[in-house]
C-alpha positions as CSV (number, residue, x, y, z in Angstrom):
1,X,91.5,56.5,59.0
2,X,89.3,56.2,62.1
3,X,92.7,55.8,64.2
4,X,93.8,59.2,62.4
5,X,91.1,60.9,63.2
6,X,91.0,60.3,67.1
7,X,95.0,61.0,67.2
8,X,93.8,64.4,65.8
9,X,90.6,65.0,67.8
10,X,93.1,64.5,71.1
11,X,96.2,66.4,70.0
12,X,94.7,69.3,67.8
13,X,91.4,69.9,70.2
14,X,90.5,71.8,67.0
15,X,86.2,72.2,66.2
16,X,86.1,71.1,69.9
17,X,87.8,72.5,72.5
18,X,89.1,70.5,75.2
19,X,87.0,71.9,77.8
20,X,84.0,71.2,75.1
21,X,85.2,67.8,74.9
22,X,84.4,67.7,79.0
23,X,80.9,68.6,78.8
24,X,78.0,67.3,77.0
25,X,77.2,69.9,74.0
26,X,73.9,72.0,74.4
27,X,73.8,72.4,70.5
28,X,75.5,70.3,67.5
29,X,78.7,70.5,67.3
30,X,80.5,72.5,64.4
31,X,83.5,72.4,63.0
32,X,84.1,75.8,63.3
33,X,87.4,76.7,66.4
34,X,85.4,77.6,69.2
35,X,86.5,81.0,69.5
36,X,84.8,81.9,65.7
37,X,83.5,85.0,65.9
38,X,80.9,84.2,63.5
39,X,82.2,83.1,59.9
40,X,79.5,80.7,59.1
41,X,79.7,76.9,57.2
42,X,82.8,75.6,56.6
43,X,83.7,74.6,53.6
44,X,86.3,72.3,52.8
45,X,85.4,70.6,49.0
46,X,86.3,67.3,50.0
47,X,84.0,65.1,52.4
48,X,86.8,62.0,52.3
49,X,89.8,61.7,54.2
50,X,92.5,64.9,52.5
51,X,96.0,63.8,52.1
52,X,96.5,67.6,53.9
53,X,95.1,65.7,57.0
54,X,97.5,63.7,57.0
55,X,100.3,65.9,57.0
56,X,99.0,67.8,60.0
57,X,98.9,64.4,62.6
58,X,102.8,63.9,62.3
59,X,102.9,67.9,63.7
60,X,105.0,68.9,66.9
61,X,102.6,69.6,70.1
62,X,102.7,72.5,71.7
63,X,101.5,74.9,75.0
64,X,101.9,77.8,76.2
65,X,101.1,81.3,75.0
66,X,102.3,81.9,70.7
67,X,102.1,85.1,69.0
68,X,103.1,86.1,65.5
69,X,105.9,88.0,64.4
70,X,107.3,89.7,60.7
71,X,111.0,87.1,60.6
72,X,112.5,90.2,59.9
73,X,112.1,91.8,63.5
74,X,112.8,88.7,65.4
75,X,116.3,90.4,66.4
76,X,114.0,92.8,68.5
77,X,112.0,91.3,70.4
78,X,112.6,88.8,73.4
79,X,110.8,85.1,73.5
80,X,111.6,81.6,74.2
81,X,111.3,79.7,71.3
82,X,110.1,79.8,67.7
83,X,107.5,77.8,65.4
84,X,107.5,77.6,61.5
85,X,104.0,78.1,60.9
86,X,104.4,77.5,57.2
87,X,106.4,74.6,56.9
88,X,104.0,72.9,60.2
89,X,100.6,74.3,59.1
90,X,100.1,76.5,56.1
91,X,101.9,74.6,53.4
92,X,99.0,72.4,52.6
93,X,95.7,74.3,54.2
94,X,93.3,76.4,51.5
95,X,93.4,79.4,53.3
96,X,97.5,79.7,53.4
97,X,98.5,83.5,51.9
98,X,102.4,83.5,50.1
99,X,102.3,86.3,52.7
100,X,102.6,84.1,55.6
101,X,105.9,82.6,54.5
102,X,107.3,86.4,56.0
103,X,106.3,85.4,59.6
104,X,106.5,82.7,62.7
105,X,105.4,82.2,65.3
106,X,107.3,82.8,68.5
107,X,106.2,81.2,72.1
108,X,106.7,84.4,75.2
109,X,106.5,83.6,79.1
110,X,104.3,85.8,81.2
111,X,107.4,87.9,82.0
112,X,108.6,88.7,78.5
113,X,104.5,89.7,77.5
114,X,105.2,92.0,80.7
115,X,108.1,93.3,79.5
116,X,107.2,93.9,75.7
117,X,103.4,94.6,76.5
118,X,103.6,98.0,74.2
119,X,104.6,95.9,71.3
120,X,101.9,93.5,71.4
121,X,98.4,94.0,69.8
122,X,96.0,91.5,69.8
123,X,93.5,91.4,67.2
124,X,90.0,91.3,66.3
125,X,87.9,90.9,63.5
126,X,84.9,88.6,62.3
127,X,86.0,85.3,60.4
128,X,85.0,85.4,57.2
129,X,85.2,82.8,54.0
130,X,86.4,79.9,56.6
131,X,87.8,76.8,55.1
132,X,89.0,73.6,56.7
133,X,90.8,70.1,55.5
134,X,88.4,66.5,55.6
135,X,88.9,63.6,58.0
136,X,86.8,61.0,57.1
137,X,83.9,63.5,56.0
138,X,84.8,65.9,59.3
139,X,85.7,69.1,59.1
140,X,88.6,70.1,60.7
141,X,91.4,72.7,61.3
142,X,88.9,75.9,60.1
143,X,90.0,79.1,60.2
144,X,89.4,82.1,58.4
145,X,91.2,83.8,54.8
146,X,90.5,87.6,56.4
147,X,93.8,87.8,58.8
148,X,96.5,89.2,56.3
149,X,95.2,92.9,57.5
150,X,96.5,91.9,60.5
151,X,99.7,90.7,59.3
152,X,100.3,93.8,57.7
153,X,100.1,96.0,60.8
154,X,103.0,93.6,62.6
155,X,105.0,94.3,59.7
156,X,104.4,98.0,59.9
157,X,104.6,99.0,63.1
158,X,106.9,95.8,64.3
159,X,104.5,94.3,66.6
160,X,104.2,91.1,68.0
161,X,101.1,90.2,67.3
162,X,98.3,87.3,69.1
163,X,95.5,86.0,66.7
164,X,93.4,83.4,67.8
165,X,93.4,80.7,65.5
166,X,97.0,81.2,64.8
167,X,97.6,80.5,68.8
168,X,96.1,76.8,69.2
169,X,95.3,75.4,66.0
170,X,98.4,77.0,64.0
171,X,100.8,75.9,66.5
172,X,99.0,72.8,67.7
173,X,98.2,74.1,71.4
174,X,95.1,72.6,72.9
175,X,92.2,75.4,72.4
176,X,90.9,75.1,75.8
177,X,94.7,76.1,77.3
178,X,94.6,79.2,75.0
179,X,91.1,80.0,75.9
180,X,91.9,80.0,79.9
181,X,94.7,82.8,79.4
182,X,92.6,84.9,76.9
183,X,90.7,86.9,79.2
184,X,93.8,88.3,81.5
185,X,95.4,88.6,77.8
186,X,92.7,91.0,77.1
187,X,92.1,92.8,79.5
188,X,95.6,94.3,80.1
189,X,97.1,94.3,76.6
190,X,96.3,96.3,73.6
191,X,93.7,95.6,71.1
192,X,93.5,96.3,67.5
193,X,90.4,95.5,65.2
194,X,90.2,95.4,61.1
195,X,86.7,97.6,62.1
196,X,88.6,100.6,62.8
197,X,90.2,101.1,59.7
198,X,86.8,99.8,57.7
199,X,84.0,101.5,59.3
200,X,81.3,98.9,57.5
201,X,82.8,96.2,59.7
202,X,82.0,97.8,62.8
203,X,78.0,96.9,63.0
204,X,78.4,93.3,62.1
205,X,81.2,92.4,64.6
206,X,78.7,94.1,67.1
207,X,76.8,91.5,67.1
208,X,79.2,88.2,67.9
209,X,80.2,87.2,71.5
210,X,83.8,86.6,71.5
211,X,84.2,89.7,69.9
212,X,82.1,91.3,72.6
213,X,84.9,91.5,75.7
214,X,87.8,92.1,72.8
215,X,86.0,95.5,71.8
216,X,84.5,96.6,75.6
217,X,87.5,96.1,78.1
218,X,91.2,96.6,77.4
219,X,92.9,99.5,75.8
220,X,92.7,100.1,72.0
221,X,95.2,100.9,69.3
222,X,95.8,104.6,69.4
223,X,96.4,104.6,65.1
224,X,92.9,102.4,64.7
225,X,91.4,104.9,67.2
226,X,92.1,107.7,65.2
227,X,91.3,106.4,61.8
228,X,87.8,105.6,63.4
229,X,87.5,109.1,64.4
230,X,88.7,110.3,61.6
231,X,86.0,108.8,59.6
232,X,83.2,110.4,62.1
233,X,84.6,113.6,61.9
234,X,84.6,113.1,58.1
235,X,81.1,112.2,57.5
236,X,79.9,114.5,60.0
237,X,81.4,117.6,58.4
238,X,80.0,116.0,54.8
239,X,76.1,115.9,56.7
240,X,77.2,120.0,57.0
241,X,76.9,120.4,53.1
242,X,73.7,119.1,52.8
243,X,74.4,115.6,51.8
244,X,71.0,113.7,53.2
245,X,72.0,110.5,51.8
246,X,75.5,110.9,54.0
247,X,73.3,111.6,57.0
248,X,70.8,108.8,56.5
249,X,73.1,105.4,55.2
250,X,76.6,106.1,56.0
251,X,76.6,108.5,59.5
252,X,73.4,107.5,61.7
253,X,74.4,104.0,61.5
254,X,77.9,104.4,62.2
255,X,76.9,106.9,65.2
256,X,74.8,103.6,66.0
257,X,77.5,101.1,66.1
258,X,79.9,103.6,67.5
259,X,77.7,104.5,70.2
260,X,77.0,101.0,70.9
261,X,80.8,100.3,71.4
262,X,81.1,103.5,73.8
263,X,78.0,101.8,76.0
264,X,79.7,98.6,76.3
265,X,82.6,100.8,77.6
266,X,80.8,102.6,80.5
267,X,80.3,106.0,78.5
268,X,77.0,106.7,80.3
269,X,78.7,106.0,83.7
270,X,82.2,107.6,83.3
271,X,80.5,111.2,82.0
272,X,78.3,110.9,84.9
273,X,81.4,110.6,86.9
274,X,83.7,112.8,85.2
275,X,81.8,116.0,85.0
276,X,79.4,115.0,82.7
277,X,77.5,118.6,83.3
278,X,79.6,119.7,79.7
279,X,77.3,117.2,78.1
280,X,73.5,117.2,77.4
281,X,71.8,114.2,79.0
282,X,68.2,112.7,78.1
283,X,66.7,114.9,80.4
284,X,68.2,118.2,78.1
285,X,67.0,116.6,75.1
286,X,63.7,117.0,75.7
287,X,63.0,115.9,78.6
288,X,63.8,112.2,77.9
289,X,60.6,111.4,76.5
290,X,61.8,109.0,73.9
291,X,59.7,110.3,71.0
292,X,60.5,113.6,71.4
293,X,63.9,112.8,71.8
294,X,64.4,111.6,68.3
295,X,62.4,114.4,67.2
296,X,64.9,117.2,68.7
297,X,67.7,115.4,67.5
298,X,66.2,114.8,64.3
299,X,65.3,118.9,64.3
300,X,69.0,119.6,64.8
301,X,70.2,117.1,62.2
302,X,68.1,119.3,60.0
303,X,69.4,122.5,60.8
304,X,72.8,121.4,60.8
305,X,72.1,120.0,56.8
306,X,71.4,123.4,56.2
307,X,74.5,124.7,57.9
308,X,73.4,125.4,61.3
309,X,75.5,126.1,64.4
310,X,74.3,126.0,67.5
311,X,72.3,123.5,69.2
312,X,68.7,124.6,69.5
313,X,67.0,123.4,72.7
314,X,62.7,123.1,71.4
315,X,60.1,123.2,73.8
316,X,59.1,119.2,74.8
317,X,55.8,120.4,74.8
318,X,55.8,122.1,71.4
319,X,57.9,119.0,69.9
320,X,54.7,116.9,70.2
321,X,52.8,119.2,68.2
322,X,54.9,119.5,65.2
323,X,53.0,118.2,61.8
324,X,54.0,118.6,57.9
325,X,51.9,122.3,58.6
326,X,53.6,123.6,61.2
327,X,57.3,122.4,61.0
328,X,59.6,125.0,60.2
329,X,61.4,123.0,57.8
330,X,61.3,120.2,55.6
331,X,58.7,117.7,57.0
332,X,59.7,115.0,54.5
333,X,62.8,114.9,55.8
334,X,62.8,115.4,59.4
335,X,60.2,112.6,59.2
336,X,62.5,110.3,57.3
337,X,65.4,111.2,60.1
338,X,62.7,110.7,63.1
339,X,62.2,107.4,61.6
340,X,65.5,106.0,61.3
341,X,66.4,107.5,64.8
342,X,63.5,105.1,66.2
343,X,64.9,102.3,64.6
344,X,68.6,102.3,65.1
345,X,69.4,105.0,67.8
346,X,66.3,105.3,70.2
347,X,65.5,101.6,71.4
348,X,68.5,101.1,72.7
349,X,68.4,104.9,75.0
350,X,71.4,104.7,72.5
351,X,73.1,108.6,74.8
352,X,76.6,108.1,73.1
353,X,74.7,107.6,69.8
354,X,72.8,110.8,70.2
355,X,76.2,112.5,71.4
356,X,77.9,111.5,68.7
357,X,74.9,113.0,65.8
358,X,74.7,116.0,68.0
359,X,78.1,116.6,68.7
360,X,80.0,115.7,65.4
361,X,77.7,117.8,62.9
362,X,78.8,120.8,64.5
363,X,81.2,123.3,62.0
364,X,84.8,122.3,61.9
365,X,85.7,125.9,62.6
366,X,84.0,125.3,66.5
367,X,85.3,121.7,66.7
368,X,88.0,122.6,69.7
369,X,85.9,124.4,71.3
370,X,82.3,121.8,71.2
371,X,83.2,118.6,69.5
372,X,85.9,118.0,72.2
373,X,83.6,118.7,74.7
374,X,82.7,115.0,73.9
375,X,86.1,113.5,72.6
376,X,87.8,113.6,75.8
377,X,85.6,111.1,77.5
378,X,86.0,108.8,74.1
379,X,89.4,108.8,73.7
380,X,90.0,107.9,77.8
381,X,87.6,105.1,77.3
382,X,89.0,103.9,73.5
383,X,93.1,104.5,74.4
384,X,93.5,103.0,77.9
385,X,91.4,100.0,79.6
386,X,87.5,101.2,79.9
387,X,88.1,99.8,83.7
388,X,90.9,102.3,84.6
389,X,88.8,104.4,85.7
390,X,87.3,102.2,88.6
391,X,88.7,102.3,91.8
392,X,86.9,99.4,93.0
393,X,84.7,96.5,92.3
394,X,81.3,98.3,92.8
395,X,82.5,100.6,90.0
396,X,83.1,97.9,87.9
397,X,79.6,96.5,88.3
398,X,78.2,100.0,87.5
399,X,80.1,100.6,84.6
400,X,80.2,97.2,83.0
401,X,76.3,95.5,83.9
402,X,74.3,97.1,81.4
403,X,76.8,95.7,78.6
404,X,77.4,92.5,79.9
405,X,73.5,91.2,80.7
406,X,73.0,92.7,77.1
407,X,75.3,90.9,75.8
408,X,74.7,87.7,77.0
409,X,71.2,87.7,76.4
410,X,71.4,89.0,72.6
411,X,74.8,88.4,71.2
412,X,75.4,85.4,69.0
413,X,78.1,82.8,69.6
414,X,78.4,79.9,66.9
415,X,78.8,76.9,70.0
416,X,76.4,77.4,72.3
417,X,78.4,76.1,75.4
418,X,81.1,79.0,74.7
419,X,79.1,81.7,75.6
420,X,79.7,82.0,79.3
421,X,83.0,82.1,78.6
422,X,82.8,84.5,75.3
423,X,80.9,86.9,77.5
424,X,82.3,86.6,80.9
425,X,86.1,85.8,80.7
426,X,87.6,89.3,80.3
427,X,85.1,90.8,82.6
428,X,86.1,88.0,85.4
429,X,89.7,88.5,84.7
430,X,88.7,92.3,85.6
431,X,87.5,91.3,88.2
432,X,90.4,89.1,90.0
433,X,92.4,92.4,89.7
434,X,89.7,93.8,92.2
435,X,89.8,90.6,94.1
436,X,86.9,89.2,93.4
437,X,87.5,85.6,91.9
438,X,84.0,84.7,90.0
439,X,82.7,82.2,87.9
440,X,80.4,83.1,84.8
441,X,77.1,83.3,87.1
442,X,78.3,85.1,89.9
443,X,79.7,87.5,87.4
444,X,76.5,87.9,86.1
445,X,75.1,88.1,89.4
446,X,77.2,90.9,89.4
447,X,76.4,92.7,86.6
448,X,72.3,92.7,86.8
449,X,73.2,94.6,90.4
450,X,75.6,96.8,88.7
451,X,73.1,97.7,86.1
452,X,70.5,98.7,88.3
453,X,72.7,100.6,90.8
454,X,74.0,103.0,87.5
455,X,70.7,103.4,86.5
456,X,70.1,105.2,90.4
457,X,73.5,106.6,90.2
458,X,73.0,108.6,86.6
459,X,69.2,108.9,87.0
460,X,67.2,110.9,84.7
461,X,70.2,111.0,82.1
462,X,70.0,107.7,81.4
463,X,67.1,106.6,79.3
464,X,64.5,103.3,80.0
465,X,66.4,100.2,79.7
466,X,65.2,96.8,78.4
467,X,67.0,93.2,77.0
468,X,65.4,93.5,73.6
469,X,66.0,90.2,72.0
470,X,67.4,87.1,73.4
471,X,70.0,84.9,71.4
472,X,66.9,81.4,70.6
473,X,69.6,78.9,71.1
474,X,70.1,80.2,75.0
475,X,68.7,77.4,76.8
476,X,65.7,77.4,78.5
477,X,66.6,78.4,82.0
478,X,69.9,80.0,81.4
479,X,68.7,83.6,79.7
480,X,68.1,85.2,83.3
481,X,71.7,83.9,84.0
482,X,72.6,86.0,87.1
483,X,69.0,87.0,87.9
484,X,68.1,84.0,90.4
485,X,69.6,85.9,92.9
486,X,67.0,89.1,93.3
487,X,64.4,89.0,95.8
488,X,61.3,91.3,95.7
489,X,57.3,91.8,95.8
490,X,54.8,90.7,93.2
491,X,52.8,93.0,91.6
492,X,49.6,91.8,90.4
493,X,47.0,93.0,87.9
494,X,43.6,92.8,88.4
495,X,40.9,92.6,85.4
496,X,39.7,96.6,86.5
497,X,43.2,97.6,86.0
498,X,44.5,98.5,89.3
499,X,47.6,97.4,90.3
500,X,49.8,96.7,94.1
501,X,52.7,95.4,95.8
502,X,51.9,92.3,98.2
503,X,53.3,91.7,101.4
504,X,54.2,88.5,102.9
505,X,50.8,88.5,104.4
506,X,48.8,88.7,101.1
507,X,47.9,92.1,101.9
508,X,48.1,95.1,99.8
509,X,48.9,98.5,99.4
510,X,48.1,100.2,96.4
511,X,50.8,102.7,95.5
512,X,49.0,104.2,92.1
513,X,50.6,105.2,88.9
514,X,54.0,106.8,90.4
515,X,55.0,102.6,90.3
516,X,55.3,103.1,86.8
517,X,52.3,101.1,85.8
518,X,52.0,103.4,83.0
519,X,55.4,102.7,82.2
520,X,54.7,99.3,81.8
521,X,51.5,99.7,79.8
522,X,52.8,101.9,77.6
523,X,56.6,101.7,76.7
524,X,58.1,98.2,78.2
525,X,54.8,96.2,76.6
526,X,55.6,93.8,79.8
527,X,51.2,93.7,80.6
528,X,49.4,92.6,77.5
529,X,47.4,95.9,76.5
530,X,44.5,93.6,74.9
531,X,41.6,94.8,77.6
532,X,40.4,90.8,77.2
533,X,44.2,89.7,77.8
534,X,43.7,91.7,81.2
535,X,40.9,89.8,82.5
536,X,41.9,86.4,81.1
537,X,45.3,87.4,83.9
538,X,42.4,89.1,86.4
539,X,43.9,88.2,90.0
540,X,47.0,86.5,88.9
541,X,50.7,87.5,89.2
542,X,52.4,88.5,86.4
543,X,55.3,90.2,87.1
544,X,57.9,90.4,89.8
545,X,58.9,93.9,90.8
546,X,62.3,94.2,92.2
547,X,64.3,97.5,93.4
548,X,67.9,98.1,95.0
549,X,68.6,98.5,98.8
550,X,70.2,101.5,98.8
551,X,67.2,103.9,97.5
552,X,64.2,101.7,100.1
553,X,66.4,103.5,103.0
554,X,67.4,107.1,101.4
555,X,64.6,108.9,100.6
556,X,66.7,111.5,98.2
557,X,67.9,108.6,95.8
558,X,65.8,107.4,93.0
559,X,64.2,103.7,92.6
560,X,65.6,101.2,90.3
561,X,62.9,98.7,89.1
562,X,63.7,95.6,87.6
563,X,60.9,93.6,86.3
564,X,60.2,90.3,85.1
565,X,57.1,88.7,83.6
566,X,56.3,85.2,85.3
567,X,53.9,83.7,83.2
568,X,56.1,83.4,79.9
569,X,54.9,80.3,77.6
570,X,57.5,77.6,78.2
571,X,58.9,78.2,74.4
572,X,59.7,82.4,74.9
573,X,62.2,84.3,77.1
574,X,60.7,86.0,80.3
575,X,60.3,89.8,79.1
576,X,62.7,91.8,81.3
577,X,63.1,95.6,81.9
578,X,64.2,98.3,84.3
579,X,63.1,101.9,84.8
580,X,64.2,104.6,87.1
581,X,61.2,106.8,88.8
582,X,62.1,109.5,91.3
583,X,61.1,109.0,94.8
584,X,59.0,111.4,96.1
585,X,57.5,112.1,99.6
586,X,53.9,110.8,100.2
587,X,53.9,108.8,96.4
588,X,55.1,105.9,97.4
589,X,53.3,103.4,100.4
590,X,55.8,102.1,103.4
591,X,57.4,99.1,102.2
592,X,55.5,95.9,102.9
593,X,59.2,93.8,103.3
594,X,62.3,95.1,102.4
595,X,63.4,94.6,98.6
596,X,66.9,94.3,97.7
597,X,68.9,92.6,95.9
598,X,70.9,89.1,97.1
């Protein structure tokens, strides 16, 4: 049995990759594949050694690159050679559907992929009820039960179809060769994802790391596309009769997810690019102030339950003011809006999100003349590659940062030692394109300078940025991947509040609130508020102020801040954020050393 076992560990790579099986783990290993996109405990029934292990260690190896096909369409399409997934893994595995007796798998060199690449869709989706077969109490060969939605979009449209599980462990290709060639995969073939046809899926896959670079770089099915849209137009035109509960548990957090997609795209950066003046920024909705924000948007989600038209721009001023005696409407409600706004739209400076409320409540009678105002940039980022747009590396950086230190820092990945791969891959196989050959930290690297360059690019219509929440099993060390590179003056806090850059001489120059000390006290939370906390820090540095090159020399640009807290206990992630203040003449003091970034 013990002989078994190893023959399978070395031939199948499945539960750990090869390239795992290189490195020393940073967290137990699972017996989950290591491109799981977040299904959970295996379960298997039996903890002894299955007889259905034994039937998979007398299986042909393979390589190369397999994808799925309906048996009934192989006349049509062009590959090299073909693999009976049934008879070689299915017949004896739990999760095996009658349905999969219909299809094979079929093995494509780069040039036929080239050739047939508008027939291939790739697919994504979260693994859910995964099961596996025993050896000797060990998990192995887990995949998933939720793939035949897949299956049946091949057989509909007569695609040729790549899966993940069904491309190493189903064909017996060592994981680590499939996950070197998934990146380029993705990012220049089409992608298709059980979340656009079931909008409740959406949120949840939001949250996994492989699934992050199959949802935020390549192009998207057009059909899936559409459904999705469908379904926004069709709960926004519900909110129009009146129906709060609509509004409150089905729309706002599908605008949420939905928006959150359209970030990890580039949205902010491409309308900015693209003409964005159609579309009302930050600044328009109320002057950016967060608070007030969600209250104008909750105001015109109000108006447009009652059947409203038009987009009613309130004083910011007057927005503050409004209390259950003076609100023009019902305060109960507009309340209960401005609530839910705060907790799934507003933290995030969520623009596409507010778009999408704002935008897809309007009648259906002035859809082709105002909804489409926003459509057009969410279709060009959905149907082709969100990168198309980018004529160069820089833009790629701009575009892509914000999503890709977000989701490194906050997305979960079920093996630890996967997630500079499930984050970076794609986004480095972008990259080579450009010609600019990275590895996962450099890419990084990349993406922190990126993030703050947009943030000066789009300026005031882009709200305050922070990394909210950081994934606990990122090891300590790693969760600034990319950072190590930025150079920049302290700023210190003294116990009677005032606050200054350094130079390299110790000396200081005070440069008063324009710094955004407020900013910090306030909004980011980085300096303690507790007045005792304050002097306990009196005369230390706490946080590390950083800004780009290009706005210390051009006076007309604004300043991109990037902050992080230096005194973090050992056991909690350094608090990070960013914020964009305009430069003005006379507010700010003459630099002490240049900042910039590495």
């Amino acid at each position: 049995c013990a002989l078994r076992c190893e023959l399978r560990r070395t031939w199948m790579g499945n539960g750990l990759s090869a390239r795992r099986d290189r490195r020393q783990p940073l967290t137990p290993s699972s017996t989950e594949a290591p491109m799981d996109h977040g299904a959970g405990r295996v379960d298997t029934g039996d903890k002894g050694f299955s007889a259905a292990a034994d039937f998979y260690v007398d299986r042909p190896a393979h390589s190369g690159k397999w994808f799925i096909i309906h048996k009934s369409h192989r006349a049509e399409f062009e590959f090299e050679e073909a693999c009976d997934i049934w008879a070689q893994f299915f017949a004896v595995h739990p999760n095996a559907s009658e349905y999969l007796k219909q299809f094979e798998a079929v093995k494509l060199c780069d040039d036929q992929i080239v050739k047939q690449r508008n027939r291939i869709r790739l697919s994504s989706y979260k693994w859910e009820d995964v099961k596996g077969v025993s050896c000797g109490g060990v998990d192995k060969f887990a995949i998933p039960s939720n793939y035949t939605w897949f299956l049946q979009v091949l057989e509909k449209y007569h695609y040729i179809g790549w899966m993940d599980f069904m491309a190493n462990v189903v064909v017996n290709v060592p994981t680590g060769e499939t996950v070197d060639y998934m990146g380029e995969l993705y990012s220049q073939s089409v992608v298709i994802a059980d979340w656009m046809f079931d909008t409740s899926k959406l949120s949840p896959a939001m949250s996994r790391a492989w699934i992050f670079q199959e949802m935020t770089f390549g192009a998207m099915d057009e059909s899936g596309v559409m459904s999705l849209l469908s379904k926004v137009r069709e709960l926004g035109q519900q909110v129009r009769t009146g129906d709060v509960d609509c509004l409150l548990n089905q729309f706002v957090p599908l605008a949420n997810a939905f928006g959150e997609l359209l970030l990890r795209r580039g949205y902010e950066n491409v309308v900015a690019q693209r003409g964005g003046d159609t579309l009302r920024t930050f600044k328009v909705y109320a002057r950016g102030y967060r608070s007030r924000v969600a209250r104008q948007v909750a105001d015109q989600l109000v108006r447009r339950l009652g059947g409203a038209c038009e987009y009613v721009a309130n004083d910011a001023d007057e927005i503050k003011t409004w209390k259950r005696d003076n609100y023009h409407a019902d305060w109960d409600l507009f309340d209960s809006i401005v609530q839910l706004l705060h907790k799934q739209v507003i933290p995030r400076g969520s623009q596409p999100a507010v778009h999408l409320l704002d935008y897809y409540t309007l009648p259906a009678g002035q859809q082709g003349e105002n909804t489409n105002v926003m459509e057009p940039y969410v279709l060009e980022l959905l149907l082709g590659p969100a990168y198309a747009g980018c004529a160069d590396f820089d833009r790629v950086k701009k575009q892509f940062g914000q999503s890709l230190v977000l989701a490194y820092a906050s997305c979960a990945a079920t093996f630890e030692i996967d997630r500079d791969d499930a984050i970076t891959q794609v986004a480095r196989s972008v990259s080579r394109s450009f010609g600019e050959v990275l590895n996962a930290e450099a890419m990084l690297a990349a993406a922190w300078r990126g993030w703050a360059a947009s943030c000066v690019e789009v300026g005031e219509g882009r709200a305050t940025f922070s990394v909210p929440f950081f994934q606990p099993t990122i090891p300590a060390g790693r969760r600034l991947l990319g950072l190590e590179p930025l150079h920049g003056s302290k700023m210190t806090r003294a116990s009677d509040g005032w606050s200054w850059y350094e130079d390299e001489n110790g000396e200081a120059y005070y440069p008063g609130k324009d710094l955004g000390v407020g900013v910090f006290e306030s909004q980011l939370g980085l300096l303690p508020r507790d007045k005792d906390t304050f002097t306990l820090l009196a005369d230390k540095s706490v946080v590390e102020v950083f800004a780009c090159a290009g706005p210390a020399c051009v006076p007309e640009m604004l300043f991109t801040f990037v902050a992080r807290r230096l005194e973090s206990p050992p056991d909690e992630p350094a608090a990070l954020a960013a914020w964009v203040k305009e430069r003005t003449a006379g507010h700010w003091p003459k630099p002490a050393k240049k900042v910039t970034f590495a």
